[in-house]
C-alpha positions as CSV (number, residue, x, y, z in Angstrom):
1,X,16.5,-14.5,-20.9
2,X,17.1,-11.8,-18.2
3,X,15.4,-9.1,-20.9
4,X,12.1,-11.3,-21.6
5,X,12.0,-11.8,-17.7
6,X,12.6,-8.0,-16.6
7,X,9.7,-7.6,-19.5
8,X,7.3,-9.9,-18.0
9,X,7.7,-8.0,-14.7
10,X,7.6,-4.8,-15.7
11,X,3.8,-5.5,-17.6
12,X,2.9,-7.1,-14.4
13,X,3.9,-4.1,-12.2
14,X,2.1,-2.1,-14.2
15,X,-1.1,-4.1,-14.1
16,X,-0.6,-4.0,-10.1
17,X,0.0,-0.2,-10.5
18,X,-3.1,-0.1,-12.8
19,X,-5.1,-2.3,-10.1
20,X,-3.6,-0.8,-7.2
21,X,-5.4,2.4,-8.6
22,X,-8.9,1.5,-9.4
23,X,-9.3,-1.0,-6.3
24,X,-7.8,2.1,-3.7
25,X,-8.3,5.5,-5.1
26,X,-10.9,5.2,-7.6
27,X,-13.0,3.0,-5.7
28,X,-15.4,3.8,-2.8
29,X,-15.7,0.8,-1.1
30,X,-14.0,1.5,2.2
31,X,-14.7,-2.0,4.3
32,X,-13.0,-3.6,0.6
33,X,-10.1,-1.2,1.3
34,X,-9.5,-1.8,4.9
35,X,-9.3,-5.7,4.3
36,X,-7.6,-6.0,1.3
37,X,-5.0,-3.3,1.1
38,X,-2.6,-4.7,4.0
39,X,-2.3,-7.2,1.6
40,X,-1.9,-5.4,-1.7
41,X,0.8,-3.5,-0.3
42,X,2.3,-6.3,1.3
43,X,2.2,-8.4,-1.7
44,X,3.6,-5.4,-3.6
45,X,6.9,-5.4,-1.2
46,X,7.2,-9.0,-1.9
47,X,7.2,-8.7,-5.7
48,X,9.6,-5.8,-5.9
49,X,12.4,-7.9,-3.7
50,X,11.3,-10.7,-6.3
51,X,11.8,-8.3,-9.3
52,X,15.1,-7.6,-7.5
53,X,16.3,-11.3,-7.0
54,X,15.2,-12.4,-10.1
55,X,17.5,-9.5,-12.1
56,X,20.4,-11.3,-10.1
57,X,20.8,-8.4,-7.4
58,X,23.3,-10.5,-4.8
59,X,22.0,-11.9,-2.0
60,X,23.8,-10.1,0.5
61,X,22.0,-6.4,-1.1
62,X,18.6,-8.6,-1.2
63,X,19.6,-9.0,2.8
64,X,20.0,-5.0,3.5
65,X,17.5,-4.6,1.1
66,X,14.7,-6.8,2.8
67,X,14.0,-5.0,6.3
68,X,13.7,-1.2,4.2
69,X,10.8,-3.0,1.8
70,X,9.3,-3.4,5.0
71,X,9.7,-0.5,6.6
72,X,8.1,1.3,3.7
73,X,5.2,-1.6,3.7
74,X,4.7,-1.1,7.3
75,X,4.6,2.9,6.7
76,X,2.5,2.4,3.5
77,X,0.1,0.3,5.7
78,X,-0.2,2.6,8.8
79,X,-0.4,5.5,7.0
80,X,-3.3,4.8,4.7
81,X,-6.9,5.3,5.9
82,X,-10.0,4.9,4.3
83,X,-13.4,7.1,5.3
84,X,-16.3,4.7,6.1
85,X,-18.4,7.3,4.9
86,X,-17.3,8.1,1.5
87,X,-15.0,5.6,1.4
88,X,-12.1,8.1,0.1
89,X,-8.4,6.5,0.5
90,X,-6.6,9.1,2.8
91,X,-2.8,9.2,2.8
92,X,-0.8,10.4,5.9
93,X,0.4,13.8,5.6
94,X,2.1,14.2,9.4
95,X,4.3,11.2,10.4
96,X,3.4,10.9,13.7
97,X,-0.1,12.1,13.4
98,X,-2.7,10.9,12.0
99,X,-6.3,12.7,10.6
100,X,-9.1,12.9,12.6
101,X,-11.5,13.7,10.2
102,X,-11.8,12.9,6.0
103,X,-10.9,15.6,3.6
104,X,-13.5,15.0,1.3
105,X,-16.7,14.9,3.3
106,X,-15.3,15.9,7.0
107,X,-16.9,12.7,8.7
108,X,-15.0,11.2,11.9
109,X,-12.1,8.4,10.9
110,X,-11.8,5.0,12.8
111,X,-8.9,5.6,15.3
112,X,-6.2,3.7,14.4
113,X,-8.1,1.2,12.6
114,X,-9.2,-0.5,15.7
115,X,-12.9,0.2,15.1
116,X,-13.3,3.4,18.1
117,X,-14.7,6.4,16.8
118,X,-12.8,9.9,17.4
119,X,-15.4,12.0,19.4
């Protein structure tokens, strides 16, 4: 039972891997990116504590396990940008600063995500 379960949720991490992919990196819609991938990456917490429970980890290690998911999510999330002008998905290199301008096609980033342009 446990082997046809861990098999069913290892295809469907793939496919989210597989989706993850095309909808973020290979895609250029930046105002798809910014709406949908705080949820994509929190989903993605969710199901890897659920691929956790379900293999029977204790619920005590599910318990410490829980805030680090989202930490990560959280990090994942504030660390992502996405250029509005290119639309090219722009991962945080610095942790406690954060680009000013896109690598690809040098246009300015939203601050913060809060919609100000940097001057």
């Amino acid at each position: 039972m446990r082997d046809d379960l861990f098999s069913f949720f290892f295809a469907f991490w793939v496919l989210l891997a597989v989706a993850g992919f095309l909808l973020f990196y290979v895609s250029n819609n930046a105002a798809f990116k910014r709406r949908y991938f705080p949820w994509f990456a929190g989903f993605t917490g969710l199901f890897f504590v659920g691929i956790a429970a379900a293999m029977g980890m204790p619920v005590a290690m599910l318990a410490i396990m829980l805030p680090f998911v989202a930490l990560i999510t959280y990090l994942n999330i504030r660390g992502t940008q996405f250029c509005g002008a290119c639309g090219k998905t722009l991962l945080q290199q610095m942790p406690f600063s954060r680009a000013e301008f896109c690598s690809r096609c040098g246009a300015p980033l939203r601050d913060k995500g809060r919609g100000a342009r940097v001057p």
